[in-house]
C-alpha positions as CSV (number, residue, x, y, z in Angstrom):
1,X,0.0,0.0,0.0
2,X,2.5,2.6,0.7
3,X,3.9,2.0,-2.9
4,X,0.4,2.5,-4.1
5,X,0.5,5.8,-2.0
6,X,4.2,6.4,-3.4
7,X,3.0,6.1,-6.9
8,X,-0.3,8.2,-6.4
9,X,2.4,11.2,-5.6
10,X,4.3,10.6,-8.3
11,X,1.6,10.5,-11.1
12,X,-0.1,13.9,-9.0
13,X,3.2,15.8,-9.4
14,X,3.4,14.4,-13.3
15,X,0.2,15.9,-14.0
16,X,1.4,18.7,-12.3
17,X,4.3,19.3,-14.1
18,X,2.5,18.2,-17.2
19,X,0.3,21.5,-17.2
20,X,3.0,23.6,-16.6
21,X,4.2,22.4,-19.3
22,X,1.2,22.4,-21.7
23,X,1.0,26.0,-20.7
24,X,4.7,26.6,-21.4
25,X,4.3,25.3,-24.7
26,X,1.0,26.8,-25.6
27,X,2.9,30.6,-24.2
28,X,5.7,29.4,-26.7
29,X,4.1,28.7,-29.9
30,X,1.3,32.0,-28.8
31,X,4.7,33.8,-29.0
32,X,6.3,32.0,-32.2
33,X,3.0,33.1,-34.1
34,X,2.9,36.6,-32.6
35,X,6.5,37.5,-33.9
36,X,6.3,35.8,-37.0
37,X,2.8,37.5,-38.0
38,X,2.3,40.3,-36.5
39,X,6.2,41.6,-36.1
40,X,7.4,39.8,-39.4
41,X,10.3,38.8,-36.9
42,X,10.2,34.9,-36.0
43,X,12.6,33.8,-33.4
44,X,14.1,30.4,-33.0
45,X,13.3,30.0,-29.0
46,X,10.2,29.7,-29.4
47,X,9.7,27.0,-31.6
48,X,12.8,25.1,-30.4
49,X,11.1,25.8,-27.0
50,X,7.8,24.1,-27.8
51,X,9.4,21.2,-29.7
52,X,11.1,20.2,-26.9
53,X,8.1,20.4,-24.5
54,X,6.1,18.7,-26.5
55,X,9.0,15.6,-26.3
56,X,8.8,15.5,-22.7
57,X,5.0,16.2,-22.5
58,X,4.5,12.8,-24.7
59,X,6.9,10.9,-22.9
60,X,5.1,11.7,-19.3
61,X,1.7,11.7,-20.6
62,X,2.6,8.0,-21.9
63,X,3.8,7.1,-18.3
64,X,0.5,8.3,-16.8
65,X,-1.3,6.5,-19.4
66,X,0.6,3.4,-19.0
67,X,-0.7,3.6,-15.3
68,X,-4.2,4.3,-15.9
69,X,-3.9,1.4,-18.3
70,X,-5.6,4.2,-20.8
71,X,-3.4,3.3,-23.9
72,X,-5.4,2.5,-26.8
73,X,-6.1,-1.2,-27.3
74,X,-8.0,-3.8,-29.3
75,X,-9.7,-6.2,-27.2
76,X,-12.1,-8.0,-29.6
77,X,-10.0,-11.3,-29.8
78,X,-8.6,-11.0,-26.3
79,X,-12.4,-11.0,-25.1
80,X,-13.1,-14.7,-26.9
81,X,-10.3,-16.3,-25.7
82,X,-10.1,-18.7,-22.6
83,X,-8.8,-17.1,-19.3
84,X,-5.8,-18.8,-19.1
85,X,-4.8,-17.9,-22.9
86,X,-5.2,-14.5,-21.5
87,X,-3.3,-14.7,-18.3
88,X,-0.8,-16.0,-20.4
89,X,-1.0,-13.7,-23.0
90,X,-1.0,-10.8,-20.2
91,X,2.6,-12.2,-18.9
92,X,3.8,-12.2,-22.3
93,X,2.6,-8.7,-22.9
94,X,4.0,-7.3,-19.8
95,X,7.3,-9.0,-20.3
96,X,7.8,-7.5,-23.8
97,X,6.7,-3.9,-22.6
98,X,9.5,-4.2,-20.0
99,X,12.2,-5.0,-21.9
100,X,11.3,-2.7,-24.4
101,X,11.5,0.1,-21.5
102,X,14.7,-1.2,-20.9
103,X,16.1,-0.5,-23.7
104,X,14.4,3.0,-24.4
105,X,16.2,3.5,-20.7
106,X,19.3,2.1,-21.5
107,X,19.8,3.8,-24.9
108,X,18.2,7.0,-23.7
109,X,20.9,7.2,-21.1
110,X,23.3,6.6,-24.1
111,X,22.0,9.1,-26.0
112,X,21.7,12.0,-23.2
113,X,25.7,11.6,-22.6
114,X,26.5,11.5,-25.9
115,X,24.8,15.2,-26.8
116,X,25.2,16.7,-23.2
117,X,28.3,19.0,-25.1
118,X,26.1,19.3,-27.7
119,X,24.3,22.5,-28.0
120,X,20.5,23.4,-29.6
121,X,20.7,26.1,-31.9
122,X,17.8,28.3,-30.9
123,X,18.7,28.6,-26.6
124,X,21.9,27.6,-26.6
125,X,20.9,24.5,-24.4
126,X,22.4,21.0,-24.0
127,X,20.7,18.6,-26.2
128,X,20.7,16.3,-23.5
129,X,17.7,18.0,-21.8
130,X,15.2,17.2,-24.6
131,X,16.5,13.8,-24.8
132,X,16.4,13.4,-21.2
133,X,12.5,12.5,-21.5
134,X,13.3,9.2,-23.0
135,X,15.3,7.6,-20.0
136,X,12.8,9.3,-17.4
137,X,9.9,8.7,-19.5
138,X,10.9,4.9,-19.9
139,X,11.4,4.3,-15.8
140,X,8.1,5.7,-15.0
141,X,6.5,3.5,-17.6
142,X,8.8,0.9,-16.2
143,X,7.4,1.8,-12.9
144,X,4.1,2.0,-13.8
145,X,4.0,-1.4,-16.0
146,X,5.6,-3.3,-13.3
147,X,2.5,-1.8,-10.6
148,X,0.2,-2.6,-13.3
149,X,0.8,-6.4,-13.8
150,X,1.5,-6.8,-10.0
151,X,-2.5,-5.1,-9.2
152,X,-3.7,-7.3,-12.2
153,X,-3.0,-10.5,-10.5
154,X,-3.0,-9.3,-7.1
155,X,-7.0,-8.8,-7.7
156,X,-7.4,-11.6,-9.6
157,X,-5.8,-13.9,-6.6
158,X,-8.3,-11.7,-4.7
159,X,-11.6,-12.5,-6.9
160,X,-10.2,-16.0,-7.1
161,X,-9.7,-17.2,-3.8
């Protein structure tokens, strides 16, 4: 339970720094379309600016949708199958997604050292801040998967027994 708790703080402060950062890039690209149509001066911030938040935006909205399980899906053959094939096909599933977050971890990691000297061209910033959101966004999905599948049969033992 208190990882349940620990994880309910976690996704709040997400959402929390998700709309700052839905506003930040809203303010941005307001801004990019101000200058550019109105001034006849575009500036490269801006855009750079809400490219880059939109990155991280994705990857943390993924990780709070792999938690609320609200990823699209197609169920319509996994509703005919037996309950076992299912189970089955769940642990399966689950494995593949972790592994998969593995290795957007373990190459994102890569990737962030290799462009921390690298600079962007419109702030002047490390690239390794944009791609920062694939190592963090691939531990909370991580995270999140690994809660998910643990809940899943934790309830099922539970409706079960």
């Amino acid at each position: 339970m208190r990882i349940k708790k620990l994880f309910d703080k976690i996704e709040k402060s997400i959402m929390i720094i998700l709309s700052i950062m839905l506003f930040v890039m809203v303010g941005a690209i307001f801004t990019q379309v101000i200058m550019r149509y109105v001034f006849n001066n575009a500036n490269a911030w801006s855009e750079e600016l809400a490219k880059y938040t939109f990155v991280w935006l994705t990857m943390l909205g993924s990780a709070v949708a792999v938690r609320k399980c609200a990823h699209m899906k197609v169920d319509y053959f996994i509703n005919m199958m037996p309950k076992k094939l299912v189970k089955v096909l769940n642990v399966i599933t689950n494995a593949l997604l972790i592994l998969f977050f593995l290795v957007v971890i373990k190459y994102g990691f890569d990737l962030v050292g290799i462009t921390f000297k690298q600079k962007s061209a419109g702030m002047g910033m490390p690239m390794a801040y944009p791609y920062l959101a694939l190592p963090i966004g691939g531990i909370l999905m991580l995270m999140f998967t690994i809660e998910s599948y643990f809940n899943k049969n934790e309830n099922n033992v539970v409706e079960e027994g």
